[in-house]
ROPA-938303 format. One record per residue (C-alpha): residue number from 1; residue in three letters; x, y negated, z negated. Coordinates in steps of 0.25 Angstrom, whole numbers. Last residue first. Layout:
<r NUM "ALA" <X Y Z>>
...
REM end
This chain:
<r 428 "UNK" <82 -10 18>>
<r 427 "UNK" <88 -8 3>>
<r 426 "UNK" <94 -13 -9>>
<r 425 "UNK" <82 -25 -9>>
<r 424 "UNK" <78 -22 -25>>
<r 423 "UNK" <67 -26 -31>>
<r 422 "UNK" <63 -32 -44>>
<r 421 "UNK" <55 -29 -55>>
<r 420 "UNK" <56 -31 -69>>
<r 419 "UNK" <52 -28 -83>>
<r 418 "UNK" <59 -32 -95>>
<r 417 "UNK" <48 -43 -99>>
<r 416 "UNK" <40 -33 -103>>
<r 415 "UNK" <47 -28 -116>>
<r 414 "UNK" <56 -18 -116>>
<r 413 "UNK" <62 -4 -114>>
<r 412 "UNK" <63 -2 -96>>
<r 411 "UNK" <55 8 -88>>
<r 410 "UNK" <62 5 -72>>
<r 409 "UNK" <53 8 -60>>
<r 408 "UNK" <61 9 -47>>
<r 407 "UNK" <51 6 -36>>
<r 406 "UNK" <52 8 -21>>
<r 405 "UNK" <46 -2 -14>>
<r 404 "UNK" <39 -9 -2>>
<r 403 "UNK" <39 -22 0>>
<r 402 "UNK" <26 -31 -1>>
<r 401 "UNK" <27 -45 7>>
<r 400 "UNK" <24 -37 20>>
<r 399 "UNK" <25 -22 20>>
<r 398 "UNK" <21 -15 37>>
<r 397 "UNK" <21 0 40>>
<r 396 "UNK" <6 -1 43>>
<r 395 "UNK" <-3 10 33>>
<r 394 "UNK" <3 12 20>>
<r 393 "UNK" <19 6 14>>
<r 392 "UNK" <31 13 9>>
<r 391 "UNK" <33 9 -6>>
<r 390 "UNK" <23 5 -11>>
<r 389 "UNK" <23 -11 -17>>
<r 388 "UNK" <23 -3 -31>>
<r 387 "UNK" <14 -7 -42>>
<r 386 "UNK" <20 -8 -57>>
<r 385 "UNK" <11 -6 -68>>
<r 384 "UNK" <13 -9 -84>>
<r 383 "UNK" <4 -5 -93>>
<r 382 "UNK" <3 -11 -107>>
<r 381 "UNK" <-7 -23 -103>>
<r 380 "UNK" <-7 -23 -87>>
<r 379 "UNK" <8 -26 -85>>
<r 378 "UNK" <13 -29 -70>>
<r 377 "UNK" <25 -25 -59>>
<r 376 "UNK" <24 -23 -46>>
<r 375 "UNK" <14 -26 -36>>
<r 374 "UNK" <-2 -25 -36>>
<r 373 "UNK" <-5 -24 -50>>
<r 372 "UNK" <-22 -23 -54>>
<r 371 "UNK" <-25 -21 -37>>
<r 370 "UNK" <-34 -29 -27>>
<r 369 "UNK" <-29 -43 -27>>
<r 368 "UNK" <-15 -42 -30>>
<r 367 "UNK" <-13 -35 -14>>
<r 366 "UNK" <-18 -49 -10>>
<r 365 "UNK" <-4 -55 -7>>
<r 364 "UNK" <1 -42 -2>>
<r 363 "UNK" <-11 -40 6>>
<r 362 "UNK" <-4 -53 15>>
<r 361 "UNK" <5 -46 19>>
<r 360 "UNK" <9 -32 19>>
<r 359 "UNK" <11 -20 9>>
<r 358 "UNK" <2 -27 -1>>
<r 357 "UNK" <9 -24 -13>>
<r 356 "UNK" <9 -8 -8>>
<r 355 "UNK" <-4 -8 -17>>
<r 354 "UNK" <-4 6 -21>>
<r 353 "UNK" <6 7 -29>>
<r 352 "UNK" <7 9 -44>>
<r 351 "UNK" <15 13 -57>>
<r 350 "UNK" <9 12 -69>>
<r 349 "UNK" <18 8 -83>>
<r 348 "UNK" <15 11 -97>>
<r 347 "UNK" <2 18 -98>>
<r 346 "UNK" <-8 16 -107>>
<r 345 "UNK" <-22 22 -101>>
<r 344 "UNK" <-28 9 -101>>
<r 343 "UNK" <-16 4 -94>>
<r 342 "UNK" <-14 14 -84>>
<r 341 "UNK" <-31 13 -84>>
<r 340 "UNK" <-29 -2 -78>>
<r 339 "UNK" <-16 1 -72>>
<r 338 "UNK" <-24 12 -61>>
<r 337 "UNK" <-27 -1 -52>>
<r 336 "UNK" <-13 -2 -48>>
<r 335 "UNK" <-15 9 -39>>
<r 334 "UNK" <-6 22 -38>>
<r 333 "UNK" <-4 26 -53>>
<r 332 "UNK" <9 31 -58>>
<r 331 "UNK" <6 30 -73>>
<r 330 "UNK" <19 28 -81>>
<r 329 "UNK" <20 29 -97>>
<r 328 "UNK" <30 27 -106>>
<r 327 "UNK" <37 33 -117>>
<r 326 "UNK" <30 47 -118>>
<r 325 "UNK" <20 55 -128>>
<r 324 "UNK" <15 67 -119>>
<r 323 "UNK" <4 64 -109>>
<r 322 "UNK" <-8 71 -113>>
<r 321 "UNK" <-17 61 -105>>
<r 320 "UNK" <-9 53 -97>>
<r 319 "UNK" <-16 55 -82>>
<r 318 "UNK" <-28 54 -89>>
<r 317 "UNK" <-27 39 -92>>
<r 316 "UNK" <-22 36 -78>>
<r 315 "UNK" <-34 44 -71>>
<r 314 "UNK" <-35 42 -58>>
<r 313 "UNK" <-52 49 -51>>
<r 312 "UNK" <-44 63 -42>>
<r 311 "UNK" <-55 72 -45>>
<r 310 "UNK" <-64 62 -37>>
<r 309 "UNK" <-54 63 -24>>
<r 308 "UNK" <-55 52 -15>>
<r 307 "UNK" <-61 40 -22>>
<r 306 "UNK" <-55 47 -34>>
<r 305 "UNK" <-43 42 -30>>
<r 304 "UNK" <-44 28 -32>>
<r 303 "UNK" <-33 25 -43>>
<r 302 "UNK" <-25 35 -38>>
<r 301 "UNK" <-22 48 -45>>
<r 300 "UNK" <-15 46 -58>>
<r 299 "UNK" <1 46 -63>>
<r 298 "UNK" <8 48 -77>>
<r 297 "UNK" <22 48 -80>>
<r 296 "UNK" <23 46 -95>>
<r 295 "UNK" <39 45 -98>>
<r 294 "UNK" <45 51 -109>>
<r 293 "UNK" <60 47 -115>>
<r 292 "UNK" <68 56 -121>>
<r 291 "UNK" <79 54 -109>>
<r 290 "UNK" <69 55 -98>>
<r 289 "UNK" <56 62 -102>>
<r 288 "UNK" <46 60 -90>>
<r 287 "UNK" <30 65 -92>>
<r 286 "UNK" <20 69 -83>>
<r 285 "UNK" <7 65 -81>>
<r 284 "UNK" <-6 67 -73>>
<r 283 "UNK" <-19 59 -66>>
<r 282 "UNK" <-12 64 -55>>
<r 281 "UNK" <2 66 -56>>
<r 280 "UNK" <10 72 -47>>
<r 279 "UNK" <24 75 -49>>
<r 278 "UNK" <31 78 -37>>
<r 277 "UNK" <38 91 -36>>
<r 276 "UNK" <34 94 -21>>
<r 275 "UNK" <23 102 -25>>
<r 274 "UNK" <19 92 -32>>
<r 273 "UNK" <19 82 -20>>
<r 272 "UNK" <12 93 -12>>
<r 271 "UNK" <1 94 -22>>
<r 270 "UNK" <-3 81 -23>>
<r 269 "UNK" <-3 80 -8>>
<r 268 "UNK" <-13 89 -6>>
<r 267 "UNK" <-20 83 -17>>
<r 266 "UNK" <-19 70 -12>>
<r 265 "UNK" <-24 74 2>>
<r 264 "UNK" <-23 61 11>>
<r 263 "UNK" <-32 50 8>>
<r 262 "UNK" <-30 54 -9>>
<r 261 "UNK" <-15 51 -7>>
<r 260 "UNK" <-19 38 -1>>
<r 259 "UNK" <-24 33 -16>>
<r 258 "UNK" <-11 36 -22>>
<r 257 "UNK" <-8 48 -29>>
<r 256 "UNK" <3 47 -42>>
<r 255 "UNK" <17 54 -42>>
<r 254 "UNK" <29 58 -49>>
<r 253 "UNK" <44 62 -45>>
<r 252 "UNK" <52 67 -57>>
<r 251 "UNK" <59 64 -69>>
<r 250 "UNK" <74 66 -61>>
<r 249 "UNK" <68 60 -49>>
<r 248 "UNK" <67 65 -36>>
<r 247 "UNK" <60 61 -24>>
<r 246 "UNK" <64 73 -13>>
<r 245 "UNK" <49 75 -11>>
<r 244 "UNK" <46 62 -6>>
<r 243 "UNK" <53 66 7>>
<r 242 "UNK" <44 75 10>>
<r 241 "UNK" <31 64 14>>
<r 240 "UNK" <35 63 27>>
<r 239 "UNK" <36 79 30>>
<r 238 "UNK" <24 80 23>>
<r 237 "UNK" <15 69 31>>
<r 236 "UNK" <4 78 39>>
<r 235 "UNK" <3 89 29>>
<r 234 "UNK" <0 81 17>>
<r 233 "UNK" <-9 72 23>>
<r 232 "UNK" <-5 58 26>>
<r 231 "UNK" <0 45 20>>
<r 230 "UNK" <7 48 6>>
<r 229 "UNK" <13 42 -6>>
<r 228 "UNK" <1 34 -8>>
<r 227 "UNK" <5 36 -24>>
<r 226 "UNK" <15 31 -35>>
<r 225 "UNK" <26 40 -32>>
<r 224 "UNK" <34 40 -45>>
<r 223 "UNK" <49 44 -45>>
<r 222 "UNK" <56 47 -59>>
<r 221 "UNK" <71 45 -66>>
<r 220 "UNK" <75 36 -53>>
<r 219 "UNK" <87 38 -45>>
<r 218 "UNK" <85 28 -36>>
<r 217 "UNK" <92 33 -25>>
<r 216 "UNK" <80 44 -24>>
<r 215 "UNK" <71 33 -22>>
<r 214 "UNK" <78 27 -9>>
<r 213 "UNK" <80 40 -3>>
<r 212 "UNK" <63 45 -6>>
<r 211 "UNK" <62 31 1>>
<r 210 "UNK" <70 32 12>>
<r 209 "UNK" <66 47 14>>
<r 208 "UNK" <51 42 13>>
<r 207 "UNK" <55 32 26>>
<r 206 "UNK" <61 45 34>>
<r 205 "UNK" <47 52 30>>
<r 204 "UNK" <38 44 36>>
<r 203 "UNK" <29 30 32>>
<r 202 "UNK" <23 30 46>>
<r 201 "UNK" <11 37 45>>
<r 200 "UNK" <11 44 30>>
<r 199 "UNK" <21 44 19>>
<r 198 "UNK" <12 32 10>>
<r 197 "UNK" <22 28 1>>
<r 196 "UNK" <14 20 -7>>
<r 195 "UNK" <21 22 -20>>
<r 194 "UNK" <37 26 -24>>
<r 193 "UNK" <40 22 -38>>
<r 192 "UNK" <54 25 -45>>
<r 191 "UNK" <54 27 -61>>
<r 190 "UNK" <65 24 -67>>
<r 189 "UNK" <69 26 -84>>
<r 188 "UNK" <77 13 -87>>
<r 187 "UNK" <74 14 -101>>
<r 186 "UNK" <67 27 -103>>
<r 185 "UNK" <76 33 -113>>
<r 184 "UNK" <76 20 -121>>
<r 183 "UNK" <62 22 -125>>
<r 182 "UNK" <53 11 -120>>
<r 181 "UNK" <47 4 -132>>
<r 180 "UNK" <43 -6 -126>>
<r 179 "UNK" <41 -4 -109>>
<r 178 "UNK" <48 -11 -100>>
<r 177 "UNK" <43 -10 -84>>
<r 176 "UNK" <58 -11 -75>>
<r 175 "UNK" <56 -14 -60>>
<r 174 "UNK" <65 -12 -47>>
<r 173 "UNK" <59 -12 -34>>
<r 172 "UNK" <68 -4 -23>>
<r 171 "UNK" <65 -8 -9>>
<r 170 "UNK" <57 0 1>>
<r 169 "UNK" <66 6 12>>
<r 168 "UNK" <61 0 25>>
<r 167 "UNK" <47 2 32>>
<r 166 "UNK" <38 -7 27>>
<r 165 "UNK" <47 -19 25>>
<r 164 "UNK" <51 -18 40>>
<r 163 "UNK" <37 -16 45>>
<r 162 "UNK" <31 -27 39>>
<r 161 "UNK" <42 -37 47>>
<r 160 "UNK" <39 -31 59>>
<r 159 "UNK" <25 -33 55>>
<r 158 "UNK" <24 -46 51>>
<r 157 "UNK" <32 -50 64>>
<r 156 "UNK" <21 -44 72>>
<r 155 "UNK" <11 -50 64>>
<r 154 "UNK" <17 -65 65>>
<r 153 "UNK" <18 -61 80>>
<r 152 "UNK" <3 -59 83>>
<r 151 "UNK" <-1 -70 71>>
<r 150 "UNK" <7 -80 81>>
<r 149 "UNK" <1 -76 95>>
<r 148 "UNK" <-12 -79 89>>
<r 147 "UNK" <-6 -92 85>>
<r 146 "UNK" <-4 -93 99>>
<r 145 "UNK" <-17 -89 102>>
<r 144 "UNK" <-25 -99 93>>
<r 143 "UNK" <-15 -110 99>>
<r 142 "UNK" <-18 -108 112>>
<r 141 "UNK" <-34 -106 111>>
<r 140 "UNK" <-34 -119 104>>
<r 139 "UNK" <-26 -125 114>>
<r 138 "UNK" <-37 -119 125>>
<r 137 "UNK" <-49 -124 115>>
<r 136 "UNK" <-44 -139 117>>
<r 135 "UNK" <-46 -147 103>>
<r 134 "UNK" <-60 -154 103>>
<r 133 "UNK" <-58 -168 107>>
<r 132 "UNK" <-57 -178 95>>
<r 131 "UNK" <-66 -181 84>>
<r 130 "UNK" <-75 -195 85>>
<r 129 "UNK" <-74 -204 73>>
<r 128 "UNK" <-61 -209 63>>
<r 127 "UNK" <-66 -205 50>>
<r 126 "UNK" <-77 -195 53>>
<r 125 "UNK" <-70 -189 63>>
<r 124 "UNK" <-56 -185 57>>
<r 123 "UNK" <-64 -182 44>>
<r 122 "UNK" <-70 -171 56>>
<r 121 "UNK" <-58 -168 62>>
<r 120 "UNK" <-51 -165 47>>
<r 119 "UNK" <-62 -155 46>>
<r 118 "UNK" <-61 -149 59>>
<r 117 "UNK" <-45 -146 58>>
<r 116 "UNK" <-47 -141 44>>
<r 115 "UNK" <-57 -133 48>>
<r 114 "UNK" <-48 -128 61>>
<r 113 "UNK" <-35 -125 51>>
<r 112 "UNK" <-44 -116 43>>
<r 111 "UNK" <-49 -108 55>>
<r 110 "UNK" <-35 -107 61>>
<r 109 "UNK" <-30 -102 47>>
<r 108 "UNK" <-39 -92 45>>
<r 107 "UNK" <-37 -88 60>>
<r 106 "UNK" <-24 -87 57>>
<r 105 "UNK" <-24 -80 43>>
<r 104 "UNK" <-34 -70 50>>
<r 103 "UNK" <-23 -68 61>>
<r 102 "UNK" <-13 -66 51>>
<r 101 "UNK" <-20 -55 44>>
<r 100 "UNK" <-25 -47 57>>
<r 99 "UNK" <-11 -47 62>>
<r 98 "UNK" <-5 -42 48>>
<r 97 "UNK" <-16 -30 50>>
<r 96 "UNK" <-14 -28 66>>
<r 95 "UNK" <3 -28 64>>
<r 94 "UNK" <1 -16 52>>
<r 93 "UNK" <-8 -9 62>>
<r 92 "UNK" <0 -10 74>>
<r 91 "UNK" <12 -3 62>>
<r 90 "UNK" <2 8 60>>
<r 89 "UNK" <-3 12 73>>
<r 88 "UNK" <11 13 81>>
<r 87 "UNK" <18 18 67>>
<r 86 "UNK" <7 29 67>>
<r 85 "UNK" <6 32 85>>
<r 84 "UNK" <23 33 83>>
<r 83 "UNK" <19 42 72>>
<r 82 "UNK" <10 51 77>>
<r 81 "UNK" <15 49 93>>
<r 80 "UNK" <29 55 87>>
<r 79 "UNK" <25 65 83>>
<r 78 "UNK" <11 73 83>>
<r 77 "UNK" <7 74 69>>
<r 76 "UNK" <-6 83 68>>
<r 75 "UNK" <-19 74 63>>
<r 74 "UNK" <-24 67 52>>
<r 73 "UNK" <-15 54 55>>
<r 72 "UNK" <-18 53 69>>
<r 71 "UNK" <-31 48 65>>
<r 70 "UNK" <-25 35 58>>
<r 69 "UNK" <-15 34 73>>
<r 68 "UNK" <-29 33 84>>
<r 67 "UNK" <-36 23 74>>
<r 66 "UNK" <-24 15 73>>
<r 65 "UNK" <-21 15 87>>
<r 64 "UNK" <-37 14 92>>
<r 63 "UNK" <-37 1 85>>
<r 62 "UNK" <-24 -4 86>>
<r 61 "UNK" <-25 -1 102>>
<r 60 "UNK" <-38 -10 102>>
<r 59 "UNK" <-32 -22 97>>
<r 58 "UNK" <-21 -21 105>>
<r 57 "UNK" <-29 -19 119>>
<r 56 "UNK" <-38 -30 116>>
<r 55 "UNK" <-26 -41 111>>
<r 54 "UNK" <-18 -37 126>>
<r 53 "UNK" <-32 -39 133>>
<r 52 "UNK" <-32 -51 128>>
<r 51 "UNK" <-18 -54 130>>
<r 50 "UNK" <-20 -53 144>>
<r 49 "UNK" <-25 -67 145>>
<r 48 "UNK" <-37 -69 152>>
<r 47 "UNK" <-47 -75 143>>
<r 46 "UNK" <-35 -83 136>>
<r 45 "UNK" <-32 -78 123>>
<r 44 "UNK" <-39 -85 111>>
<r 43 "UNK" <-48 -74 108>>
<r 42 "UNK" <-40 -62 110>>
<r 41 "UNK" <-31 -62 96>>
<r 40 "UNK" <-44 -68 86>>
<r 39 "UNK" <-54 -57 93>>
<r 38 "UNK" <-45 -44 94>>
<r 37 "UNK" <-40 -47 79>>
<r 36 "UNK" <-55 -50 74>>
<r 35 "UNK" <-59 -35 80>>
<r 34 "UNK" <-48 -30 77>>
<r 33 "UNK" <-50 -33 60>>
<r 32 "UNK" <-65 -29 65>>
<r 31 "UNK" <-61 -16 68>>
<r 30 "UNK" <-54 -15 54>>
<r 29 "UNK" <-64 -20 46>>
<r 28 "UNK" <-76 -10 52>>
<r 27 "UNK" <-68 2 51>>
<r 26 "UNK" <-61 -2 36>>
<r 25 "UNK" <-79 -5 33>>
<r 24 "UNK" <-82 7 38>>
<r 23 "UNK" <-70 17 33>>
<r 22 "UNK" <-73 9 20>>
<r 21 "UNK" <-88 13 20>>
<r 20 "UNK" <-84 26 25>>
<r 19 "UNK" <-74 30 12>>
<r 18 "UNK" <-83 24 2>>
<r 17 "UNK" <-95 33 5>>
<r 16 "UNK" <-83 45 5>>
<r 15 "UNK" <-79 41 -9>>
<r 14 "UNK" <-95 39 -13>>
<r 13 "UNK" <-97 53 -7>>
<r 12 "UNK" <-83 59 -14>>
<r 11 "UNK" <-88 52 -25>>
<r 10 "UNK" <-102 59 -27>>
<r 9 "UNK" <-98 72 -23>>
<r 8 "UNK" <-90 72 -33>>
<r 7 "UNK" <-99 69 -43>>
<r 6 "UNK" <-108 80 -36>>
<r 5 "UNK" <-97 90 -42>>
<r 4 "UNK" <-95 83 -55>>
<r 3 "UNK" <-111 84 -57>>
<r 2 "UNK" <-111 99 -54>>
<r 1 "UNK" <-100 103 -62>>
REM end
């Protein structure tokens, strides 16, 4: 008893050593972000332009914004200065992120294009002798502002553009997974996933009626949440977070956590999702008979939730022990990361999230890097895993080159090659 209760101790101390260094290095990373912004916009302005102090004042407003809006968060609601101040903060901060990329792609670009430059003056010089006269620092001044001017208005377009993908009704992605031997009760058996919702900020309750509507129409035999379904403490984000309770299915409604659960109260929420009728399965499973047929439904905790909560550490292989003989077998698993176990453990299919595909460029292209699966639909020996793109969004309410989605899971009799996957455009 002793030796559990120091380990405990222990990991809640390591967690909370973890928690500073980030906090540190995120503080440290994200005034210097500022910083380099402030620098590369001023710098080529003329010493008395107002624009300087323009660049000064901007910077310095997102800064105290953002700070000023993520503590408004724990406390009272005060409407509408809460969620004018939340959709003020959150969309500046979805502008400074694709501002702060292009501007490194330009300065990347500038420095490559001045080496070339030098290089070819110095063959240039060799062959033909004595260089030119250096190039006048005012055109050079010019140029770097009005391509400053450039990355201003390729963010701003960016993000209008971000912003209309974020915010309307996800689209419908169709995909059938075959399985040999699937009994014939079971062919065409659906399964809609919802993941990444993130009911919080600015993701309110009339855009989780669209989605709940949307579902419902469906028709689906079961509905799986597959974590990050929230954004808020229980208390704060209930009214938003209602509409999710009017899912039905005629096999039910069944949900994983995600890792933002564990930020904001998992048990808490937990407990209010059952006592809703949700089916929460943590580390648990439940099983679906549909015409004879049996369906596993078998969910864990998130992949790193024992960071937060040690008696929370994701099981896959326990959340089927004693299950009774079925057909197929379906873990709900957040992170992409829990199909190496699903597999182990012998599950036929895992659902996922987590990843969101990227939500905006240019993390879509790299999103590959850091997970198993980052999108859609793969095999890892028995085991297949689909990941969904999310189907809301987290933090700025921006998705480019990674939709959202809503997704109908189709169990098909067959051999691999019947799978599928293909969205459907029906809606705006």
């Amino acid at each position: 008893m002793r030796c559990s209760v120091f380990s405990t101790m222990y990991l809640r101390g390591q967690t909370m050593v973890s928690m500073i260094v980030f906090g540190l290095f995120f503080t440290g990373l994200w005034f210097g972000a500022h910083y380099y912004l402030w620098r590369r916009l001023r710098g080529p302005l003329h010493p008395e332009s107002r624009w300087r102090g323009v660049v000064t004042w901007a910077v310095v407003g997102h800064i105290v914004l953002v700070t000023a809006t993520m503590s408004m968060r724990s406390m009272p609601r005060v409407e509408p200065i809460y969620t004018i101040a939340q959709w003020t903060s959150y969309v500046a901060m979805g502008f400074f992120s694709l501002l702060l990329i292009l501007m490194i792609f330009k300065d990347v670009a500038e420095w490559l294009t001045r080496r070339l430059g030098a290089f070819r003056k110095t063959e240039s010089t060799e062959v033909s002798g004595p260089a030119a006269l250096p190039a006048d620092p005012s055109r050079r001044l010019f140029m770097s502002s009005s391509l400053n001017a450039a990355v201003v208005g390729g963010a701003a377009v960016a993000s209008k553009w971000g912003m209309y993908e974020a915010l309307r009704l996800p689209d419908v992605v169709e995909v059938g997974v075959p399985f040999e031997g699937l009994p014939a009760s079971l062919e065409g058996f659906r399964i809609v996933q919802i993941s990444d919702v993130h009911v919080g900020p600015t993701v309110r309750r009339g855009h989780v009626q669209a989605i709940v509507d949307r579902v419902r129409e469906l028709q689906p035999d079961a509905i799986v949440i597959t974590g990050d379904l929230i954004e808020g403490m229980v208390d704060r984000i209930w009214k938003d977070v209602e509409p999710i309770f009017d899912l039905r299915a005629p096999h039910g409604v069944f949900y994983c956590t995600g890792n933002h659960e564990y930020y904001w109260d998992a048990p808490g929420w937990c407990k209010a999702l059952e006592e809703q009728g949700i089916v929460v399965l943590n580390n648990a499973h439940a099983l679906i008979e549909h015409q004879g047929g049996r369906v596993l439904m078998a969910g864990c905790t998130d992949f790193s939730a024992s960071r937060h909560d040690p008696d929370a550490v994701s099981d896959p292989q326990g959340a089927r022990e004693g299950a009774p003989e079925h057909d197929v077998s379906v873990l709900l698993a957040h992170q992409p990361k829990s199909i190496h176990q699903a597999a182990a453990a012998g599950y036929d299919l895992q659902l996922s999230g987590h990843t969101h595909g990227g939500q905006m460029w240019p993390w879509n292209l790299i999103i590959g890097w850091f997970h198993p699966y980052a999108v859609g639909l793969a095999r890892e020996a028995r085991t297949w895993i689909y990941v969904s793109r999310g189907t809301c969004y987290w933090g700025p309410p921006m998705r480019i080159g990674a939709p959202a989605e809503i997704t109908q899971i189709e169990l098909l009799a067959g051999a691999p090659d019947r799978a599928y996957r293909r969205r459907r455009r029906d809606r705006g």
